[in-house]
OpenMM code with the backbone's topology and positions (N, CA, C; nanometers):
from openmm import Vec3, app, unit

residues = "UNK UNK UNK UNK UNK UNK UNK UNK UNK UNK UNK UNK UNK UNK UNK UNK UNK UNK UNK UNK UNK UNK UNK UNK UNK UNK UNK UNK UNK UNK UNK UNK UNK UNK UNK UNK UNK UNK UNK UNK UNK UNK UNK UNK UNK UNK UNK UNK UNK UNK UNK UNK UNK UNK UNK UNK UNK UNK UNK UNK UNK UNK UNK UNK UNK UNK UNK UNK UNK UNK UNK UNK UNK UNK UNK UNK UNK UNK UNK UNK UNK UNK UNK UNK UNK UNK UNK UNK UNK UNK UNK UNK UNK UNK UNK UNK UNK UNK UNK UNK".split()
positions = [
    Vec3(-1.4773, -1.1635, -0.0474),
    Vec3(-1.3508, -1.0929, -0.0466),
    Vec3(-1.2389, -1.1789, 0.0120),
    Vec3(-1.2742, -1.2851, 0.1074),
    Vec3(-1.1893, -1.3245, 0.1912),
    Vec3(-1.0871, -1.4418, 0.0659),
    Vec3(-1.2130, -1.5386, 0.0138),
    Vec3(-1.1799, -1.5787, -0.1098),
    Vec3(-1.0724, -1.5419, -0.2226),
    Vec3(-1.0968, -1.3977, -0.2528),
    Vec3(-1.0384, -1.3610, -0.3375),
    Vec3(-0.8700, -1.2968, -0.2942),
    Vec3(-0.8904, -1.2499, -0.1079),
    Vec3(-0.7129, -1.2486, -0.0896),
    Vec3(-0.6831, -1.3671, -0.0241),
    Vec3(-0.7272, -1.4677, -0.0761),
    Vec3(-0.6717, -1.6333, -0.0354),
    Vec3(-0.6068, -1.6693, -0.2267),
    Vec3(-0.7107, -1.6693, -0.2849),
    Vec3(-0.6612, -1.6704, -0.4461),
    Vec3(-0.5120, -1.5764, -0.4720),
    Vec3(-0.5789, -1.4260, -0.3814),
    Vec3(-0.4146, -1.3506, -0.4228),
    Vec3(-0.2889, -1.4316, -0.3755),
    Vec3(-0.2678, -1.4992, -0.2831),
    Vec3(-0.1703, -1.5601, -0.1919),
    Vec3(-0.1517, -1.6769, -0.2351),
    Vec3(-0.1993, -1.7294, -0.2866),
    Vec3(-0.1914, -1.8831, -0.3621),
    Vec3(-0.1406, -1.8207, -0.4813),
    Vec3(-0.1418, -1.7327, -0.6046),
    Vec3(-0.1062, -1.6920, -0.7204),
    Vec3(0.0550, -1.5967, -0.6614),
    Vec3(0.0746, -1.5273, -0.5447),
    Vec3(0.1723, -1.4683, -0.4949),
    Vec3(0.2932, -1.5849, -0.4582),
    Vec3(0.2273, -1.6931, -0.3838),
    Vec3(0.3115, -1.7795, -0.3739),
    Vec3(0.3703, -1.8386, -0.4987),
    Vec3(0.2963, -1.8875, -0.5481),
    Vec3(0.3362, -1.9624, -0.6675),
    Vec3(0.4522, -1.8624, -0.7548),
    Vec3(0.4567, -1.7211, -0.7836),
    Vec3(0.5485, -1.6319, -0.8387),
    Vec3(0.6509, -1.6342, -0.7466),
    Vec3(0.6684, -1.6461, -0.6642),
    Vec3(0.7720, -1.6319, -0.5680),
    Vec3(0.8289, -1.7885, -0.5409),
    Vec3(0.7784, -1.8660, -0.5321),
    Vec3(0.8258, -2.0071, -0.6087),
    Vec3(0.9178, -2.0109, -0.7216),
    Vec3(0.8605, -1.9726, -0.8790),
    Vec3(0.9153, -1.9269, -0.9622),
    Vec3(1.0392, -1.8090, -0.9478),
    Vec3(1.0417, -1.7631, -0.8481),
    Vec3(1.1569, -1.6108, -0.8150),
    Vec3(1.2466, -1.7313, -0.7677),
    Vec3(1.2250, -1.8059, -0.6611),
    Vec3(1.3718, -1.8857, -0.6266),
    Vec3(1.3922, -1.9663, -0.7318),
    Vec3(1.3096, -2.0504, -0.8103),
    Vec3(1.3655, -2.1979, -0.8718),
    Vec3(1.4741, -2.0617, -1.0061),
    Vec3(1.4559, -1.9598, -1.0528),
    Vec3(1.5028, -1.8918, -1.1459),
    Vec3(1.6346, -1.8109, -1.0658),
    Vec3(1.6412, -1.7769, -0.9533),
    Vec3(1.7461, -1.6907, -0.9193),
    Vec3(1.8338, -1.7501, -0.7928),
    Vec3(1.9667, -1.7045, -0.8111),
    Vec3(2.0678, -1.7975, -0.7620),
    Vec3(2.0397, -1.7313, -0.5974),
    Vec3(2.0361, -1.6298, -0.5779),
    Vec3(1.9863, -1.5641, -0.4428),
    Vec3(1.8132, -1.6065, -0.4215),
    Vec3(1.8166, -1.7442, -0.3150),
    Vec3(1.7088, -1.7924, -0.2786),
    Vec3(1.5973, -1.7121, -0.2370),
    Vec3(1.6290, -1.6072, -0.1811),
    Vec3(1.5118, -1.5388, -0.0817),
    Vec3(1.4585, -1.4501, -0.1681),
    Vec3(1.3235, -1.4775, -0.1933),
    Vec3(1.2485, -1.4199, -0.2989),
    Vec3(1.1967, -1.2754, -0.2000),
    Vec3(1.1974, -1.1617, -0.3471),
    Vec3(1.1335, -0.9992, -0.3139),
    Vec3(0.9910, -1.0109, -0.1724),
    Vec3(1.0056, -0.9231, -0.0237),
    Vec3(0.9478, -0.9228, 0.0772),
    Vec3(0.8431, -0.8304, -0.0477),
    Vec3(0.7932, -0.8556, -0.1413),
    Vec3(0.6734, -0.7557, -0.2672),
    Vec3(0.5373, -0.8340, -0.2100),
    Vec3(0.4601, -0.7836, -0.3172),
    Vec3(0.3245, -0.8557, -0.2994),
    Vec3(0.2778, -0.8457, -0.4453),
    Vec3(0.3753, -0.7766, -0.4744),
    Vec3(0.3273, -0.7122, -0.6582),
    Vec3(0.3353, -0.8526, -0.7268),
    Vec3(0.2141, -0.8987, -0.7589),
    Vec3(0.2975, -1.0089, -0.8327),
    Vec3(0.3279, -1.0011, -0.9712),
    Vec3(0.3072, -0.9161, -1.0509),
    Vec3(0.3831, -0.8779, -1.1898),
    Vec3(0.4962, -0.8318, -1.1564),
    Vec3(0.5198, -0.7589, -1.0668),
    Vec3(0.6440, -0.7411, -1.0179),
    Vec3(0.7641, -0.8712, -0.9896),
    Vec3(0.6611, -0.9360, -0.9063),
    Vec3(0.7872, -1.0750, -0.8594),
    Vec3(0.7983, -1.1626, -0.9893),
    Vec3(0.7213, -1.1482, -1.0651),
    Vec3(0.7414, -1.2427, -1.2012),
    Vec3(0.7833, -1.1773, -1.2752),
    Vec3(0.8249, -1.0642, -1.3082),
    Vec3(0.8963, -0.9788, -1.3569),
    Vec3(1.0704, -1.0231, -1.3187),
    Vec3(1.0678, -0.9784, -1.2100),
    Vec3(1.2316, -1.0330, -1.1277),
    Vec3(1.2766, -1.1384, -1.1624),
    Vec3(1.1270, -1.2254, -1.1688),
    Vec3(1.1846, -1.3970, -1.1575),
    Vec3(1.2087, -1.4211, -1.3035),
    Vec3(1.2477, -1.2949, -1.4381),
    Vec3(1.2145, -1.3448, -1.5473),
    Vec3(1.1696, -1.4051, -1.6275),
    Vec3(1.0132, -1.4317, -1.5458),
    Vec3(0.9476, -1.4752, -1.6618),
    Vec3(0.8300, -1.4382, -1.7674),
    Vec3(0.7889, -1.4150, -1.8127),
    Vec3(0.7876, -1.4061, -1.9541),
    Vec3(0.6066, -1.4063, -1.9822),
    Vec3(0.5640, -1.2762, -1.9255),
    Vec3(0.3955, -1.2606, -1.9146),
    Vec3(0.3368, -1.1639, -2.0155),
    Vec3(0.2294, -1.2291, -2.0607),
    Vec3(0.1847, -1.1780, -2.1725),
    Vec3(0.1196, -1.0352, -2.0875),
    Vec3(0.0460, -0.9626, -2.1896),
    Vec3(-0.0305, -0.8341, -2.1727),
    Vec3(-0.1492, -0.8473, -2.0838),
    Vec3(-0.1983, -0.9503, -2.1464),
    Vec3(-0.3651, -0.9685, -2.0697),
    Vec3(-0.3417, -1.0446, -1.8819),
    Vec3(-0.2083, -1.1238, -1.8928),
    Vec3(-0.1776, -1.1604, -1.7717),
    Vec3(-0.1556, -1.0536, -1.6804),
    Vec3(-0.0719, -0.9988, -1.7268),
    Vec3(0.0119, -0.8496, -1.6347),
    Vec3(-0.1194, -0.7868, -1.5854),
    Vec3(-0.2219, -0.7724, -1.6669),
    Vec3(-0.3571, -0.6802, -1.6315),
    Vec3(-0.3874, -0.7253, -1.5160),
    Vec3(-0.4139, -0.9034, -1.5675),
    Vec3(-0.4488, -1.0130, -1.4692),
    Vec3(-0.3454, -0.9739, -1.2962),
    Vec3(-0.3003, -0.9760, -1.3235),
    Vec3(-0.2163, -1.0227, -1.1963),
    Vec3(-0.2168, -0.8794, -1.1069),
    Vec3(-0.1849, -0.7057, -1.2024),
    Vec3(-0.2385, -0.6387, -1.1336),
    Vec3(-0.3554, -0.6017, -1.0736),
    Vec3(-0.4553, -0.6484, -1.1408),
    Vec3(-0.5774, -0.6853, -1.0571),
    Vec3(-0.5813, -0.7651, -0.9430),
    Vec3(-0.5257, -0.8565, -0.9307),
    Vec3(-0.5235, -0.9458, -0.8220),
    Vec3(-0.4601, -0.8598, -0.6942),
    Vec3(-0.3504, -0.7822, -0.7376),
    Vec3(-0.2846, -0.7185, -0.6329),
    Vec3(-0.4138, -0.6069, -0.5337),
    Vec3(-0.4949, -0.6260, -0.5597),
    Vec3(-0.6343, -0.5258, -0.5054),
    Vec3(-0.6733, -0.6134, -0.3787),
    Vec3(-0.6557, -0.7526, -0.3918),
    Vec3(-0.6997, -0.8760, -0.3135),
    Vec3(-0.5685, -0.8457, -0.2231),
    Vec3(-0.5171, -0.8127, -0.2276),
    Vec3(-0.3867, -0.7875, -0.0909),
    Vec3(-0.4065, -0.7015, -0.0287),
    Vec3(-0.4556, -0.6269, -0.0781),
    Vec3(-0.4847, -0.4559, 0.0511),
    Vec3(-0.5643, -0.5038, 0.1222),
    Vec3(-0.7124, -0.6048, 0.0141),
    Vec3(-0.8211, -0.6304, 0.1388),
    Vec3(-0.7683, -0.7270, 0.2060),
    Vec3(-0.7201, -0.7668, 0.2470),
    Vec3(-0.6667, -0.8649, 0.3440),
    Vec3(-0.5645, -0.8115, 0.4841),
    Vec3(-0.5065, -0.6953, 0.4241),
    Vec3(-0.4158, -0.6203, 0.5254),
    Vec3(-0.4640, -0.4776, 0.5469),
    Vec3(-0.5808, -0.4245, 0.4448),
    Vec3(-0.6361, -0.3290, 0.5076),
    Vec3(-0.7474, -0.3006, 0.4680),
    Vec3(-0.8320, -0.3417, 0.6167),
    Vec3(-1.0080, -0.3782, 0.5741),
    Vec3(-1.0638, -0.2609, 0.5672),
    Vec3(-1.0058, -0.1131, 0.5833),
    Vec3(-1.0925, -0.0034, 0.5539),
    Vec3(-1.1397, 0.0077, 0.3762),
    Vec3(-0.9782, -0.1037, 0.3310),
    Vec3(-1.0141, -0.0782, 0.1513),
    Vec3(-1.1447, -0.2155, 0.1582),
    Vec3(-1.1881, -0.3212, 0.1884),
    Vec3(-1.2875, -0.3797, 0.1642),
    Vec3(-1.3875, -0.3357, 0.1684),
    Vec3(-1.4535, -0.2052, 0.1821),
    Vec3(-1.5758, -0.1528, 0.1351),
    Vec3(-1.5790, -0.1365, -0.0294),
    Vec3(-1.4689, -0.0929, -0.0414),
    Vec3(-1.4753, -0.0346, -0.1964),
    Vec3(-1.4716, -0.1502, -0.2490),
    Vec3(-1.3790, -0.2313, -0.2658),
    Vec3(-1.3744, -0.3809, -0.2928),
    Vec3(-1.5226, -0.4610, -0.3043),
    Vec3(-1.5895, -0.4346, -0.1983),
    Vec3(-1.7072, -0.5081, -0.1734),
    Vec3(-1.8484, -0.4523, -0.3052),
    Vec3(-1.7695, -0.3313, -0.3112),
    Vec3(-1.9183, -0.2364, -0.4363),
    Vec3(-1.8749, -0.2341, -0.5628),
    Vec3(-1.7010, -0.2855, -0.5752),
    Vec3(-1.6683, -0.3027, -0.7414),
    Vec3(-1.6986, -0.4701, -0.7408),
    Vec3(-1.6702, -0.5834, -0.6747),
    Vec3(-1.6644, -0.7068, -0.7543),
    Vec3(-1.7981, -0.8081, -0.6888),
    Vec3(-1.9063, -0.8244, -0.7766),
    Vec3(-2.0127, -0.8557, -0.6955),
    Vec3(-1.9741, -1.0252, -0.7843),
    Vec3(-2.0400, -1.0830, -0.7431),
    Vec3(-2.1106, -1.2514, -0.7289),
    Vec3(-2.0380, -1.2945, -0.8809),
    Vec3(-2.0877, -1.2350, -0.9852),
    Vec3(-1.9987, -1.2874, -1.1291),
    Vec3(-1.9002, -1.2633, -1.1446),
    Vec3(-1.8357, -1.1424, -1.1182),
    Vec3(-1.6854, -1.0689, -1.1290),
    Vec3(-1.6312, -1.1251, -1.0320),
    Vec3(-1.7014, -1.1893, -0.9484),
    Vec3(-1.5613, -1.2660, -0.8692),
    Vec3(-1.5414, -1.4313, -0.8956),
    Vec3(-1.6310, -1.4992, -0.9559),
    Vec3(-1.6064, -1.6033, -1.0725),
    Vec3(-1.5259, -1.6015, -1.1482),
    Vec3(-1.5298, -1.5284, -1.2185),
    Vec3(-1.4565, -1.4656, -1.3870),
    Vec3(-1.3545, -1.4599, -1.2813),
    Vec3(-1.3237, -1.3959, -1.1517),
    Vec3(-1.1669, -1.3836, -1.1362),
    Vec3(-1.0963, -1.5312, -1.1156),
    Vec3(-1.2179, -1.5795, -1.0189),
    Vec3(-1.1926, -1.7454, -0.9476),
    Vec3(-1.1174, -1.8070, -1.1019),
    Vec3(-1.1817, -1.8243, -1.2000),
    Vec3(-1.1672, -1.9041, -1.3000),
    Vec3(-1.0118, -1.8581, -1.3372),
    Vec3(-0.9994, -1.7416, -1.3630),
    Vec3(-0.8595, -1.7131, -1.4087),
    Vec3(-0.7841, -1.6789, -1.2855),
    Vec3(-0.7792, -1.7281, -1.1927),
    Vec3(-0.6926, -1.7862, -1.0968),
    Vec3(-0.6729, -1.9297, -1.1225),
    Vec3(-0.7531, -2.0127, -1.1170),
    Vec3(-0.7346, -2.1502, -1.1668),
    Vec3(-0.6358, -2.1582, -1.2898),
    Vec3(-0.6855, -2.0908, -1.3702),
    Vec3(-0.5854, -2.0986, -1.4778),
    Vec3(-0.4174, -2.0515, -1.5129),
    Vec3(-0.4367, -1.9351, -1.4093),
    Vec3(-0.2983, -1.8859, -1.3455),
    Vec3(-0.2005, -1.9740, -1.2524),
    Vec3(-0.2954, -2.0418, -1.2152),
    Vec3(-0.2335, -2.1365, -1.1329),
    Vec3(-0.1538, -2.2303, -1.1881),
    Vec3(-0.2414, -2.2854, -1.2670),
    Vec3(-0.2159, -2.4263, -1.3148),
    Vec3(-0.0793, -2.3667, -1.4337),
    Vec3(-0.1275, -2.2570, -1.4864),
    Vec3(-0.0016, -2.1937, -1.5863),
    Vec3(0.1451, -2.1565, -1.4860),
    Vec3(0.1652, -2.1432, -1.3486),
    Vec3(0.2682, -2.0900, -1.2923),
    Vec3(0.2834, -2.2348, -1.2740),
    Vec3(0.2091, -2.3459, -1.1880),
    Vec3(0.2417, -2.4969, -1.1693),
    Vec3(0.3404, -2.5374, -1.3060),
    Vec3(0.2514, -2.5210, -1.4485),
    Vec3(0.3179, -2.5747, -1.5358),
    Vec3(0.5013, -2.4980, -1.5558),
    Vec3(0.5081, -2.3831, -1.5440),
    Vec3(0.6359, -2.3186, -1.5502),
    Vec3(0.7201, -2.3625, -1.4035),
    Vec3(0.6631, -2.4213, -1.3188),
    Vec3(0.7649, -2.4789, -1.1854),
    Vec3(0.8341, -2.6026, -1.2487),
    Vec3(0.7557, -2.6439, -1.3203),
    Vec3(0.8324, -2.7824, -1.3203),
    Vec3(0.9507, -2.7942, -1.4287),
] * unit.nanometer
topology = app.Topology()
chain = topology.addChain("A")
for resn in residues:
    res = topology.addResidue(resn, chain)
    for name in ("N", "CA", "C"):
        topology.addAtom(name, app.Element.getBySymbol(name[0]), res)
């Protein structure tokens, strides 16, 4: 779990990266939503991402509120949190490619 709200925060950052390099008011949304902050930051997310990214937002509660890491702990076992790892990597490297 700890993994996966370290992945949320690395994919949060990176949108909020994208929120300043796109908007003339530097100080990117105090959100955590990150379809939300990439939303603001206008850019331009397909269907299956948006799913993507609201999923990820699940990895933020467990990190700020460990009563939700039980439930967390009985939906995403050993493969489902691969499959997420992997499309974090790829989220990544897709928000890296839109920074530059």
């Amino acid at each position: 779990m700890y993994a996966l709200f370290l992945a949320h925060l690395t994919i949060e950052k990176l949108a909020k990266a994208l929120w300043v390099k796109n908007n003339v008011n530097n100080d990117p949304p105090k959100i955590h939503n990150i379809a939300s902050i990439l939303k603001r930051a206008n850019v331009e997310i397909s269907e299956e991402q948006r799913i993507f990214f609201l999923q990820m937002n699940d990895f933020h509660l467990e990190g700020r509120y460990p009563d939700f890491r039980d439930i967390l702990y009985k939906t995403y076992d050993k493969i489902k949190t691969e499959e997420i790892l992997d499309n974090v990597l790829i989220s990544k490297q897709w928000l890296l490619n839109k920074l530059q």
